[in-house]
C-alpha positions as CSV (number, residue, x, y, z in Angstrom):
1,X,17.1,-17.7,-0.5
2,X,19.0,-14.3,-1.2
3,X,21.4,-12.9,1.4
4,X,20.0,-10.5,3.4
5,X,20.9,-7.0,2.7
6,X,23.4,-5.1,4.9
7,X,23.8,-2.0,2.8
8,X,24.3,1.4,5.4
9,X,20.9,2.5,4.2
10,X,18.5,-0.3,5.4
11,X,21.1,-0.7,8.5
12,X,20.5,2.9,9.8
13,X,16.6,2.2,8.8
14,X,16.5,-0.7,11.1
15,X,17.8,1.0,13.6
16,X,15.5,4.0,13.3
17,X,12.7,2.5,13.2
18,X,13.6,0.2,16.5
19,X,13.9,3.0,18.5
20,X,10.7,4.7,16.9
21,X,8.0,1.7,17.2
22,X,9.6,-0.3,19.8
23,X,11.5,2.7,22.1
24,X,9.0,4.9,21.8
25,X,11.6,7.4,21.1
26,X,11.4,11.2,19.5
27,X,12.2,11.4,16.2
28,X,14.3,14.6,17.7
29,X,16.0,11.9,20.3
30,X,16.8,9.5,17.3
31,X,18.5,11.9,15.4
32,X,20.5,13.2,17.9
33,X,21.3,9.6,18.3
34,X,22.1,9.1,15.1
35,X,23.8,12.1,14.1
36,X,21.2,13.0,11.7
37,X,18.8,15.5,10.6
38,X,15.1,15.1,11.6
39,X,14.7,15.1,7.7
40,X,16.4,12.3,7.9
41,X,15.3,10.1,10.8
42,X,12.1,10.7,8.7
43,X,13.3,9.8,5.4
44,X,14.6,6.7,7.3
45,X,11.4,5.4,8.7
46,X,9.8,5.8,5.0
47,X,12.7,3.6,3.9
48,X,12.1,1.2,6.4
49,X,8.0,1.3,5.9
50,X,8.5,0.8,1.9
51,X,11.1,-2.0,2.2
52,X,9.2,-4.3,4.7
53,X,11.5,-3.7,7.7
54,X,8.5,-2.1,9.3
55,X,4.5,-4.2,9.1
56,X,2.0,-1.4,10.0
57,X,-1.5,-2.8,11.2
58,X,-4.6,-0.8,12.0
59,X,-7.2,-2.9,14.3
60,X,-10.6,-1.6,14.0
61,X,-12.1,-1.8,17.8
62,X,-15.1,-3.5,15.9
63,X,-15.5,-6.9,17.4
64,X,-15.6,-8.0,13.0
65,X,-13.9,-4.7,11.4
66,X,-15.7,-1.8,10.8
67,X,-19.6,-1.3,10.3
68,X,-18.8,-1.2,6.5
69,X,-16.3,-4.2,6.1
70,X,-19.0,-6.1,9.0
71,X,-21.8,-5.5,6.8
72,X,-20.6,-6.5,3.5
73,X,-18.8,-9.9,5.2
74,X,-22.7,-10.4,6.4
75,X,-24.2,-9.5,2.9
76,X,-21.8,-11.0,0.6
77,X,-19.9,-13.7,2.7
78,X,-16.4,-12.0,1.8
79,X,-13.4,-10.4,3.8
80,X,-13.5,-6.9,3.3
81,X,-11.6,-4.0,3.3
82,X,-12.7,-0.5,2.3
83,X,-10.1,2.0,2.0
84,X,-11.1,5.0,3.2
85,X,-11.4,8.3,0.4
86,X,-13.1,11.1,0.0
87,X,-15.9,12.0,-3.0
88,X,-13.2,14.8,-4.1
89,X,-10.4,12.3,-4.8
90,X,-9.8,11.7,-8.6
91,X,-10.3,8.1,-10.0
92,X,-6.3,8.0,-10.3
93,X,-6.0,8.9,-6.9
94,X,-8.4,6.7,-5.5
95,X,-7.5,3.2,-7.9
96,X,-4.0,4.5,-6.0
97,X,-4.7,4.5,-2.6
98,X,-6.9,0.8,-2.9
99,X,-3.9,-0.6,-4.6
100,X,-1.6,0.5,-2.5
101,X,-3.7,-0.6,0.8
102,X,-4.0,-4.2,-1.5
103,X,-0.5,-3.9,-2.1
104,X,0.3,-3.7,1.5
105,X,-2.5,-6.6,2.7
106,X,-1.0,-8.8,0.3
107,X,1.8,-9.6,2.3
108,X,0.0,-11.2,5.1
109,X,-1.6,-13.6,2.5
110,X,1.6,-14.7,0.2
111,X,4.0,-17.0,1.7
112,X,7.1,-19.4,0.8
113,X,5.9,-22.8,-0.9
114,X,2.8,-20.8,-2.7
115,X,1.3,-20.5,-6.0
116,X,0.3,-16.8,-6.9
117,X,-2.1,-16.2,-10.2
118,X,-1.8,-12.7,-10.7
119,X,-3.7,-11.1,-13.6
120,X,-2.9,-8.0,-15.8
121,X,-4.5,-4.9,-16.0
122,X,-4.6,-0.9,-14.9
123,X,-5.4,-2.6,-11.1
124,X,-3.0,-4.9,-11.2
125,X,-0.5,-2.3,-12.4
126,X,-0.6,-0.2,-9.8
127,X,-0.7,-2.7,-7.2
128,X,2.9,-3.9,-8.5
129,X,4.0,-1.0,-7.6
130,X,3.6,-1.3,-4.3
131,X,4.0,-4.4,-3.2
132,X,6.5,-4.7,0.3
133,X,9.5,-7.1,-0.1
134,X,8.8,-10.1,1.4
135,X,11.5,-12.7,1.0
136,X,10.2,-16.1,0.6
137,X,11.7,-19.5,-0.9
138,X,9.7,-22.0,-3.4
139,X,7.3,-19.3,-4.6
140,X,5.4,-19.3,-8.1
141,X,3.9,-16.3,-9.9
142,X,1.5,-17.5,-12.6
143,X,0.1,-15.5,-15.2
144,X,-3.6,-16.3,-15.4
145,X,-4.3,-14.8,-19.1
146,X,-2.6,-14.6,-22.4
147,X,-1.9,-10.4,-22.6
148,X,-1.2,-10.4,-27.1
149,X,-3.7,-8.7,-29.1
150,X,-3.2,-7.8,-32.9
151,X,-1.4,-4.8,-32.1
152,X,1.2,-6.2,-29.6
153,X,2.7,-9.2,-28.3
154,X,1.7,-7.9,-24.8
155,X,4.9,-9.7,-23.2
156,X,6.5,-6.5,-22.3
157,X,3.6,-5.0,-20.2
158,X,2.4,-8.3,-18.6
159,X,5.9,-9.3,-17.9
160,X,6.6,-5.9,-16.4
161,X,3.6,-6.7,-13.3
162,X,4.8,-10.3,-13.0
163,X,8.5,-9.2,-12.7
164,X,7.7,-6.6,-9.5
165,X,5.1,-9.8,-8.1
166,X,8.5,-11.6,-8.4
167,X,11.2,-9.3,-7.3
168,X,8.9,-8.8,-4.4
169,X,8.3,-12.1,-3.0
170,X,11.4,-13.7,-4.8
171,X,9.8,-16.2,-6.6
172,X,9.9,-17.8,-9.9
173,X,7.6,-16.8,-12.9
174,X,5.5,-18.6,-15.0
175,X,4.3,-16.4,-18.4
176,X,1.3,-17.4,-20.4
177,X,2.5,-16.2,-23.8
178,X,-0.9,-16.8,-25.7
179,X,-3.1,-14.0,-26.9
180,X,-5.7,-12.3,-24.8
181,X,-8.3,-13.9,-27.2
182,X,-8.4,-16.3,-30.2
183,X,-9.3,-15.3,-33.3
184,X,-10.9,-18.7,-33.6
185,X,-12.2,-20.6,-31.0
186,X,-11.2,-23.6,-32.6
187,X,-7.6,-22.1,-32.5
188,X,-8.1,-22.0,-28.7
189,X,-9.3,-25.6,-28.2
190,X,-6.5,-26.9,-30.7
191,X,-4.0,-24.3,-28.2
192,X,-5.2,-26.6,-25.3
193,X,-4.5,-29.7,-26.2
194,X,-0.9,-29.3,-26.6
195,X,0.9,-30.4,-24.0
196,X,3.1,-26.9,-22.6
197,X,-0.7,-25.2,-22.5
198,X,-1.7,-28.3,-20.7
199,X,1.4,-27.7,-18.0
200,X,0.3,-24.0,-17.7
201,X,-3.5,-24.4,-17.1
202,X,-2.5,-27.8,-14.5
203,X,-0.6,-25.1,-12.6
204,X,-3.3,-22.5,-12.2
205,X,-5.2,-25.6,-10.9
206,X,-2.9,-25.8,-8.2
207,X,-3.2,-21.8,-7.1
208,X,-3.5,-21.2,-3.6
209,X,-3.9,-17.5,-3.9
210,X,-5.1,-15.6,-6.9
211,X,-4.8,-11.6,-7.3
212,X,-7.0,-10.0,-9.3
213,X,-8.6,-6.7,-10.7
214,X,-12.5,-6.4,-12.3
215,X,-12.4,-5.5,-15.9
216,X,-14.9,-2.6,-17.1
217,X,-16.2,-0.5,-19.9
218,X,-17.9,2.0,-17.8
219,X,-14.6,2.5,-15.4
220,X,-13.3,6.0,-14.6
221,X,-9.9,4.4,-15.5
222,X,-10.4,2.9,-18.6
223,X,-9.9,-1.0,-18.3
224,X,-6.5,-1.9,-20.3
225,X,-8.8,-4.7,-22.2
226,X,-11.2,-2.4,-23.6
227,X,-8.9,0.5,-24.4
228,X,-5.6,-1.4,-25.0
229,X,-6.8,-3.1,-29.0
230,X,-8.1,-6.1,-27.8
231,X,-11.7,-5.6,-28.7
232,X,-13.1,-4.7,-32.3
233,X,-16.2,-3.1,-33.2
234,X,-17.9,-6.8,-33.4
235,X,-16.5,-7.8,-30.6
236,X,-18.3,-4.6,-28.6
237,X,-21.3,-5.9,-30.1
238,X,-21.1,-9.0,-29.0
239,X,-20.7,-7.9,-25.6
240,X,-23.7,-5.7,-26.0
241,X,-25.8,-8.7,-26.8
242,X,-24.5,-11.0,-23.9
243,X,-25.3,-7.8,-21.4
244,X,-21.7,-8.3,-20.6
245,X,-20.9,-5.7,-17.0
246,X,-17.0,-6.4,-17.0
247,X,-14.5,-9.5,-16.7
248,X,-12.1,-11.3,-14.7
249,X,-8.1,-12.1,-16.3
250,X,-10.5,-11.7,-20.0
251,X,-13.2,-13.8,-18.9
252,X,-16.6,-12.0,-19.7
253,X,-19.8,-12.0,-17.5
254,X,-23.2,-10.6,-17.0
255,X,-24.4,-9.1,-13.3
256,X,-26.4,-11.9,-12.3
257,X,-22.4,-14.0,-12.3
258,X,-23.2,-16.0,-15.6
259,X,-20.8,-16.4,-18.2
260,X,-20.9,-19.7,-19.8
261,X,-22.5,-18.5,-22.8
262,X,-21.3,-15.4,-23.4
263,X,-19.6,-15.8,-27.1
264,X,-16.6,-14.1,-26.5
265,X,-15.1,-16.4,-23.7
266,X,-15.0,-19.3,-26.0
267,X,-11.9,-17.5,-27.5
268,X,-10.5,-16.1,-24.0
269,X,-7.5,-17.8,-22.4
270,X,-8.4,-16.8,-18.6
271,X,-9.1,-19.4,-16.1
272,X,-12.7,-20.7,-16.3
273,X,-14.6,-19.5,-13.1
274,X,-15.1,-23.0,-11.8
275,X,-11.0,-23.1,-11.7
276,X,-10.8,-19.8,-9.7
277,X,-14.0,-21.4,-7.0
278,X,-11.6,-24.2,-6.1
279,X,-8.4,-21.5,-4.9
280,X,-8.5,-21.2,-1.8
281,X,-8.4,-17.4,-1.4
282,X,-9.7,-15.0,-4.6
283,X,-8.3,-11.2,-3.7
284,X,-10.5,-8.4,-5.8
285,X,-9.0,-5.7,-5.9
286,X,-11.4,-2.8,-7.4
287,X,-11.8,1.0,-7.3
288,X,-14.6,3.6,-8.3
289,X,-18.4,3.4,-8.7
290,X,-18.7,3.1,-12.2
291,X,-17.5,-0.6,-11.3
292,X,-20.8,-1.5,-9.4
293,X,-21.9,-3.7,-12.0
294,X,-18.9,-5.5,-12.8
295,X,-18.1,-6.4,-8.8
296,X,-22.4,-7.0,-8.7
297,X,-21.1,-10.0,-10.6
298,X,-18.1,-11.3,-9.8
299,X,-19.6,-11.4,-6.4
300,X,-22.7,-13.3,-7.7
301,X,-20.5,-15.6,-9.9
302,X,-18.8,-16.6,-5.9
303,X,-14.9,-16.2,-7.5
304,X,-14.4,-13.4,-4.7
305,X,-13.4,-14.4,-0.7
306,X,-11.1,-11.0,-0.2
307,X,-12.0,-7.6,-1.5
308,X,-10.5,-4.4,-1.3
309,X,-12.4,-1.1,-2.0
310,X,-13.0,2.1,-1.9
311,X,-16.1,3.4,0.6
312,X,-17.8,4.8,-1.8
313,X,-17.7,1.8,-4.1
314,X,-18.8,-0.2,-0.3
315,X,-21.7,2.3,0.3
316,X,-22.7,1.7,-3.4
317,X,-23.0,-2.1,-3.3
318,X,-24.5,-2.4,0.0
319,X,-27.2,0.2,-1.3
320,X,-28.0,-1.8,-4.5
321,X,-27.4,-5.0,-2.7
């Protein structure tokens, strides 16, 4: 475990936010304390939020959460949060403010002696940054899909997510460096017979939390997998004919949660669905209506136990349930 950090910043941060939350004191009181600007104090208390020296809750006075988050945990047997946000918002703005409310949840689930999958993606992006520090000892980050195409290696993107999972919760990092998809799928089944693939895919067996994002070709934010040149024409096709509504870590499937048969995932590297039933908790994190369908499924295909969304996304599913 890493020394803790005494630099005068996070010092006068500690002590701002003591005498805000636990003092009760003005922020004009604290910076005449301090010798400070109320600028200052306030610039403080950010630092001190954003760092992890400060763990903001809001308890609903809803015996089970709010009438939204009650009624999908009754529909759809999941813990939910819905992120409040407003029809105006952009899609930007709202994938922002339900990764950043993930971002911030996520902390309560992760701790030291854990195995993290994390996936890639525009979700998963955003929610790296940001994630609060949490410093924990004996923690593994596990990619769950290859991230190489034909245009790209994809190491420096996925690596970039797994390296903020990691500086956040100080943990080691294990990278999948496969392609998205095979070319072949005998290429695929030859991959997983030798042994190093064989290590990786034992220790996404062993997951105890997996983060995730819902893959879409209908999103407002365009899905990094189906803008990012790991499709082709025939591949789109294909999807076409499997009635394919989005994917998890690369993993294709159809509303009703199926995805066995779906051509394309006999050349996909992400972890097969029965793998992701056995972790014990499956965080979704997904934004915007035009990602009904694809949470329709995952929901269906029972990989989901936590999911964060935006209430109009909530009112959607519930209305369609």
């Amino acid at each position: 475990m890493s020394a803790p950090t005494h630099d005068p910043r996070t010092l006068a941060a500690l002590r701002a936010a003591q005498m805000y939350y636990l003092q009760d004191l003005t922020m004009e009181t604290i910076a005449a304390e301090l010798h400070a600007s109320r600028s200052t104090v306030s610039r403080l208390l950010s630092h001190a939020r954003e760092t992890g020296l400060v763990d903001i809750q809001v308890r609903s006075p809803f015996e089970a959460g709010a009438p939204l988050e009650r009624a999908l945990a009754e529909r759809f047997r999941v813990v939910a949060h819905v992120v409040p946000a407003p029809a105006t918002l952009s899609d930007v703005d709202r994938l922002e403010r339900v990764a950043l409310t993930a971002a911030r949840l996520l902390g309560r689930y992760v701790d030291s002696n854990m195995t993290i999958g994390v996936a890639w993606g525009s979700t998963m992006g955003a929610i790296s940054r940001h994630l609060v520090p949490k410093e924990l000892h004996n923690t593994l980050i596990v990619q769950l899909n290859g991230a190489g195409n034909s245009q790209t290696t994809g190491i420096e993107y996925a690596s970039e997510i797994l390296r903020r999972f990691s500086d956040a919760y100080s943990a080691r990092v294990q990278q999948f460096p496969v392609p998205a998809l095979f070319d072949d799928p005998l290429t695929k089944q030859a991959f997983w017979r030798e042994r190093a693939t064989r290590r990786l895919v034992e220790i996404q067996s062993r997951m105890d939390i997996a983060v995730f994002g819902l893959g879409s070709p209908f999103a407002g934010v365009p899905s990094h997998v189906y803008v990012g040149g790991y499709l082709d024409d025939v591949d789109y096709r294909s999807l076409g004919a499997d009635g394919v509504v989005g994917d998890v870590a690369t993993v294709f499937y159809r509303v009703d949660g199926s995805y066995r048969d779906v051509a394309l995932n006999a050349r996909a590297t992400g972890p097969e669905f029965e793998v992701l039933r056995r972790v014990a908790r499956r965080v979704c994190v997904v934004a915007g209506e035009q990602k009904l369908a694809s949470l329709q499924g995952a929901l269906a295909a029972g990989i989901v136990t936590d999911v964060v969304l935006d209430e109009g996304l909530a009112r959607e599913l519930l209305a369609n349930a």
